[in-house]
C-alpha positions in Angstrom: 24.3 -44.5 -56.1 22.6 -41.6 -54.5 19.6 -42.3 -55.8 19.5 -45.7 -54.4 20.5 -44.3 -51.4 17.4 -42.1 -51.2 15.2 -44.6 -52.4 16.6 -46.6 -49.3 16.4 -43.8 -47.0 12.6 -43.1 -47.9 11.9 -47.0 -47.4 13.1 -46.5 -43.6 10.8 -43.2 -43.4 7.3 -45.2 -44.6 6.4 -45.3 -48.2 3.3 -43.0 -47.3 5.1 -39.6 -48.7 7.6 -41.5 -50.3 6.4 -39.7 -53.8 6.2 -36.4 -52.4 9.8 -36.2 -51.0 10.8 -37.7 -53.8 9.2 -34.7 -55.8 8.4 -31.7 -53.6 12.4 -30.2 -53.3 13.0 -30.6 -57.3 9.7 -28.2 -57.8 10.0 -26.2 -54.8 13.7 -25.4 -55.7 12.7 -24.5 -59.1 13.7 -20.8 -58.6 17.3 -22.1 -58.9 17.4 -24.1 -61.5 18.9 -23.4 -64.8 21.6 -20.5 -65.7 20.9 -18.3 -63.0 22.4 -18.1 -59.3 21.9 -20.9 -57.1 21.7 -22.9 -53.8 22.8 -26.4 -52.7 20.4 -28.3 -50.9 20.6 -31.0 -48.3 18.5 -33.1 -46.4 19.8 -35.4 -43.2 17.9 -38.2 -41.3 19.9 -40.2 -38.5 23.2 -38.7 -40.1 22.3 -39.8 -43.5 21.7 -37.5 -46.6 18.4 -38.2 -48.0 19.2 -35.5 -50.6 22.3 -33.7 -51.9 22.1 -31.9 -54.6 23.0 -28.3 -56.2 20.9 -26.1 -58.7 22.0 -23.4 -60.8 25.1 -21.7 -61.2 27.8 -20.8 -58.3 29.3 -18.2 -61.0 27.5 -16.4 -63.5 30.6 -15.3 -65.2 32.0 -18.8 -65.4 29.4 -20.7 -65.7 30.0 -23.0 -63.2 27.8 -25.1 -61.3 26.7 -25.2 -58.3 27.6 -28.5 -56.1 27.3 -30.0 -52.8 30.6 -29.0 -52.5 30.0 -25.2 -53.4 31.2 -22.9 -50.7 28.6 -20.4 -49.8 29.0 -16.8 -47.6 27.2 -18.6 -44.4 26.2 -14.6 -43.7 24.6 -15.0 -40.0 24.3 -18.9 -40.1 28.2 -18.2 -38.8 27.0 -16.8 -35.4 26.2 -20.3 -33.8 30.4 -20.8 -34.6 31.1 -17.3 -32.8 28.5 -18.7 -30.0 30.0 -21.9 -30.0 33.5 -20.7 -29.4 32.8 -18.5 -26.6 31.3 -21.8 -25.4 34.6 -23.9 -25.4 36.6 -20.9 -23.9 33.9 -20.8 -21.1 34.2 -24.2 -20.8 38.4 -24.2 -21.0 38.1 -21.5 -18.1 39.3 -18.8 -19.9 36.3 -16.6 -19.6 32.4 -16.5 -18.0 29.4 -15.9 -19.8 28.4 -13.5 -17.1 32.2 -11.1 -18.0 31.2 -7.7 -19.2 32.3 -7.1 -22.5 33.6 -4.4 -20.9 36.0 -6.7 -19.1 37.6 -7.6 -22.3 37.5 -5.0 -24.5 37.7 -1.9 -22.0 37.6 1.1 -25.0 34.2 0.1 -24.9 32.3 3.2 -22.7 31.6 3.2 -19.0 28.0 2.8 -20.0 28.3 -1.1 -21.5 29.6 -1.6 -18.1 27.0 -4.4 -17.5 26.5 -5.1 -20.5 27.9 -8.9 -20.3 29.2 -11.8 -22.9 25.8 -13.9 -21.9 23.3 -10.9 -22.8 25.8 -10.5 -26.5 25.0 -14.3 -27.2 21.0 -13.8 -27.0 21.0 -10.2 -28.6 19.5 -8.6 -25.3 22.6 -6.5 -24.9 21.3 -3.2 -26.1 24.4 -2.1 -28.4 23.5 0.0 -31.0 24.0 -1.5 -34.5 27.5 -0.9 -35.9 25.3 -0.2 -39.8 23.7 2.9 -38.1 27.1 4.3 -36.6 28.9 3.9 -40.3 29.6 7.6 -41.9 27.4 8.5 -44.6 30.9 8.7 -46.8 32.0 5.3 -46.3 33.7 3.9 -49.0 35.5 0.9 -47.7 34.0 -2.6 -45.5 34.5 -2.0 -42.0 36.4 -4.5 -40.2 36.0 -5.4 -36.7 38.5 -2.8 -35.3 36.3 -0.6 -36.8 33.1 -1.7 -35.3 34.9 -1.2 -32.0 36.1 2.0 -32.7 32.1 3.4 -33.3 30.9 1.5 -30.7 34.0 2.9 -28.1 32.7 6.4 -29.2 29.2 6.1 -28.4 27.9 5.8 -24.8 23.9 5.4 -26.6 22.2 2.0 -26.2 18.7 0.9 -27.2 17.6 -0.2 -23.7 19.3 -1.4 -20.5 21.3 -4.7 -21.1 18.6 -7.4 -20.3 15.5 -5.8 -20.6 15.0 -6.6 -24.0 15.6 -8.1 -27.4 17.2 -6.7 -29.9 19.4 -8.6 -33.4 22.6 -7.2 -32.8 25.2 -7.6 -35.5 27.4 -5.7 -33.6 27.3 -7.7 -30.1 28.4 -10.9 -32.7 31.4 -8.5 -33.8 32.3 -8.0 -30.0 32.4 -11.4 -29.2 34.2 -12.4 -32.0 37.0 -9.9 -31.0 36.7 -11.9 -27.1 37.8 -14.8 -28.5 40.6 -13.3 -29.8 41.5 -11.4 -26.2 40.8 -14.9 -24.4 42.3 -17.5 -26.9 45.7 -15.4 -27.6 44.8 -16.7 -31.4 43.1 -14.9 -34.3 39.2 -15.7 -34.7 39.5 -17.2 -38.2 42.9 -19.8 -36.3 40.7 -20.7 -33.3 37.7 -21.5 -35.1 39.8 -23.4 -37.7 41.7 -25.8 -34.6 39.3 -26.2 -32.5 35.9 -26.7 -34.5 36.7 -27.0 -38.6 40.2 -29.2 -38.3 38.8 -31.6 -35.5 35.8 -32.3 -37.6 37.4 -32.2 -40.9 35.0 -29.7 -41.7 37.9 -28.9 -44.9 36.3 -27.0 -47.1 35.3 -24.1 -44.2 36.8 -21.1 -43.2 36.7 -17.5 -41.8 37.2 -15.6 -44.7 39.6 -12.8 -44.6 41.6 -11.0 -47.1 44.6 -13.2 -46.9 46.4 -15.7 -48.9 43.6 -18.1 -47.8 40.9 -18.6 -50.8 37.4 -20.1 -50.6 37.6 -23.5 -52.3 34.6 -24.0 -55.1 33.4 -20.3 -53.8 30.1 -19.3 -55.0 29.4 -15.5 -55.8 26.4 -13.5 -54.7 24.0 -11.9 -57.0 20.8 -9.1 -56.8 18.1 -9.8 -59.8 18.9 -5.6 -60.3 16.7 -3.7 -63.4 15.7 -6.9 -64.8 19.4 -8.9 -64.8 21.2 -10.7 -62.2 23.8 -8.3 -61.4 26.9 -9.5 -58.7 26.9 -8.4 -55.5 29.2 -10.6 -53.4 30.7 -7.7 -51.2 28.7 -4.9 -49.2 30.5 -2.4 -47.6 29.6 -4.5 -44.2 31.2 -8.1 -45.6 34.6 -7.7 -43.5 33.3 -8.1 -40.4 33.9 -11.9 -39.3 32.2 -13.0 -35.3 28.5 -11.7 -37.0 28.8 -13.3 -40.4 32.5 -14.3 -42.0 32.2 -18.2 -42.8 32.1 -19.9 -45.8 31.2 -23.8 -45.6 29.6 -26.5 -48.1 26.6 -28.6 -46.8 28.9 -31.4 -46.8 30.8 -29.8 -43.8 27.6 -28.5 -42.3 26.7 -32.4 -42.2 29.6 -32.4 -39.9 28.7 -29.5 -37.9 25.2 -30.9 -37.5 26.5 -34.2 -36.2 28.8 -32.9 -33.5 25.7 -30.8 -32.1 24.5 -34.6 -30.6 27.2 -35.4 -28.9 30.1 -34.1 -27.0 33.3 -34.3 -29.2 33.2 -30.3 -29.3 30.7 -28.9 -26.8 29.4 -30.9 -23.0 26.0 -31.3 -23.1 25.8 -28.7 -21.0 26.9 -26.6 -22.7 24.8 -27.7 -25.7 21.9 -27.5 -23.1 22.9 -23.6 -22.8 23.4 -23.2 -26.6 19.5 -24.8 -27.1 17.8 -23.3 -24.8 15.4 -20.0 -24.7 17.0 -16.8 -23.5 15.0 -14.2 -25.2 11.6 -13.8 -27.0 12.4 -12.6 -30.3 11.0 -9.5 -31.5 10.8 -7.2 -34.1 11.4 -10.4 -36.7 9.1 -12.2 -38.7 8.8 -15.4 -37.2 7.7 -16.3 -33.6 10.8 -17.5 -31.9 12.7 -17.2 -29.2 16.8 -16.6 -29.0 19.5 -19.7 -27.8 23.0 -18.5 -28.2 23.4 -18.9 -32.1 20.0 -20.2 -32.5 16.4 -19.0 -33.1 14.1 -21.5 -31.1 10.5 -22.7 -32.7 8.6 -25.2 -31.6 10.6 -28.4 -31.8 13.1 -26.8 -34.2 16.4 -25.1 -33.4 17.4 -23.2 -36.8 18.9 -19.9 -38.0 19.1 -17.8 -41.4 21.8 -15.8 -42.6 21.1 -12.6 -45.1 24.3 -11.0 -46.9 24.8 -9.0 -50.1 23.8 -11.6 -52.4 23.3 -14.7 -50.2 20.2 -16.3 -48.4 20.7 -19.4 -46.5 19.0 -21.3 -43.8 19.8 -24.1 -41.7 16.8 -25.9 -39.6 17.3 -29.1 -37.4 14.8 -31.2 -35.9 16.6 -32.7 -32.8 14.0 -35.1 -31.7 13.7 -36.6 -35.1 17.3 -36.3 -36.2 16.1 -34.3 -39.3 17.9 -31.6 -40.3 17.4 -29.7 -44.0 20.2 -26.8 -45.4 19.7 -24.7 -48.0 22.5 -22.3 -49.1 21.6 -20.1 -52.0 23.7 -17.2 -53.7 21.3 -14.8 -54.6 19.2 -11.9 -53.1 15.9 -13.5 -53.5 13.7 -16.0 -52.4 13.6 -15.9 -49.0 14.4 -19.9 -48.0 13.0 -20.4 -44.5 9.5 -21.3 -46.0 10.9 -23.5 -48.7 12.7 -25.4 -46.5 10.7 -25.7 -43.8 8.1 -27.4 -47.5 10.7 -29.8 -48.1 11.1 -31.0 -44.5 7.6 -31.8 -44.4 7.7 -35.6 -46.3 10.4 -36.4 -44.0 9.2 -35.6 -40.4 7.6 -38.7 -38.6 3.5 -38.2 -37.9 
């Protein structure tokens, strides 16, 4: 059946690269294949998957496959939820984008003062990063409270808030903890009733050490010494506004639908979301920073890096193409690879 469906699919895209889309993901995902740790792929055009599929193993140990409905560690992919939720609280009244974090969280020093929730959402804040203010003797993950206490006992800052651009793990922290403040709820309830439940988006969470498990959780890996060796938790993983979700591409099919239209977030606040804030710097790749989202071009995409996890999601708005890839392992880097396998599939 799914192959039909593709077959369909690439009939509706021109039979011009038919062969190569057909093709092109199976060899450029050929890092995953086999018994090692893996990645699920998927490909959307108009809402529709052109490909679905999973490579290689979500658990070493068990040997178990990986699956379209794998859970993956989203790792920074989660900040465009965090972004998003700020969003619907702005747009509920509860808070403005132009609050100092201050405002909210006031053990933060007199020198974040200006520092407000609009500069956290594009990383032009200035906060120094919460993995430079951890004690050399730290044996156990920080969790947000932490991050607030290092950040509340430090009155340094890169730069003044606004002058510049700077990836901030910690202003994603920060906000996650406004939420909290302005909602009365916990991050992890908030996000689950008022973006996962409302679109049945089942199989996602904000992980935290609860009773709650990951459904079909994949665990993170590091080729180490010449063996894949697990890695799933750093002492950073606890932290949950900068990096906490696990999700399937299946529900990220969801999420990806509900960014064209307004069944979560007004268009203008979409609008806000999408557009340029910031030049990135001090990255890779020529971008520029939404709130949640790196900006290239015609693309609107982000990655997400943890202890064992590499994942990427890119969307093409204007062709209503968009092309996931969630991989449990260390290594390779999947922006690249993706941005390969979207190629067959754009119009010319």
């Amino acid at each position: 059946m799914r192959l039909v469906l593709v077959a369909a699919s690439l009939l509706m895209l021109g039979t011009a690269h038919a062969g190569d889309a057909v093709q092109n993901p199976d060899r450029l995902m050929q890092p995953y294949r086999g018994d090692v740790p893996g990645a699920a792929l998927l490909v959307l055009k108009d809402g529709k998957p052109l490909l679905r599929k999973g490579y290689g193993l979500a658990n070493l140990e068990e040997r178990a496959k990986v699956t379209p409905d794998t859970d993956f560690r989203l790792a920074s992919v989660s900040k465009q939820f965090t972004a998003a939720a700020i969003l619907l609280l702005a747009q509920d009244g509860k808070l403005k984008l132009d609050d100092s974090i201050r405002h909210w969280l006031p053990s933060l020093p007199a020198s974040t003062g200006k520092v407000t929730l609009r500069q956290l959402l594009s990383h032009t804040g200035g906060l120094i990063d919460y993995e430079d203010l951890m004690p050399p003797e730290q044996t156990a993950q920080l969790n947000d409270q932490d991050v607030l206490r290092l950040l509340s006992a430090t009155s340094r800052s890169y730069f003044a808030p606004g002058t510049a651009y700077r990836y901030s793990n910690s202003g994603y922290v920060l906000l996650g903890l406004v939420v909290e403040k302005a909602s009365g709820k916990t991050l992890q309830d908030f996000l689950a009733q008022r973006i996962f439940e409302p679109l049945h988006m089942d199989h996602t969470l904000l992980y935290v050490h609860d009773s709650k498990t990951v459904p079909n959780r994949a665990y993170g890996y590091s080729w180490t010494k010449g063996r894949w060796l697990r890695t799933d938790q750093s002492l950073t993983s606890a932290t949950r506004g900068d990096g906490g979700i696990y999700s399937n591409i299946d529900d990220l099919a969801k999420w990806d639908a509900a960014l064209y239209d307004d069944r979560l977030l007004s268009d203008a606040s979409r609008k806000t979301a999408f557009s340029p804030h910031a030049k990135v710097t001090g990255e890779p790749y020529e971008a520029s920073y939404g709130y949640g989202w790196r900006i290239t071009g015609d693309t609107l995409w982000h990655s997400g890096e943890s202890i064992g996890f590499r994942n990427v999601i890119v969307r093409w708005p204007r062709q209503h193409l968009t092309v996931i890839l969630l991989s449990n392992r260390n290594d390779p880097e999947p922006y690249q690879t993706v941005l390969k396998i979207a190629q067959p599939f754009l119009a010319h």
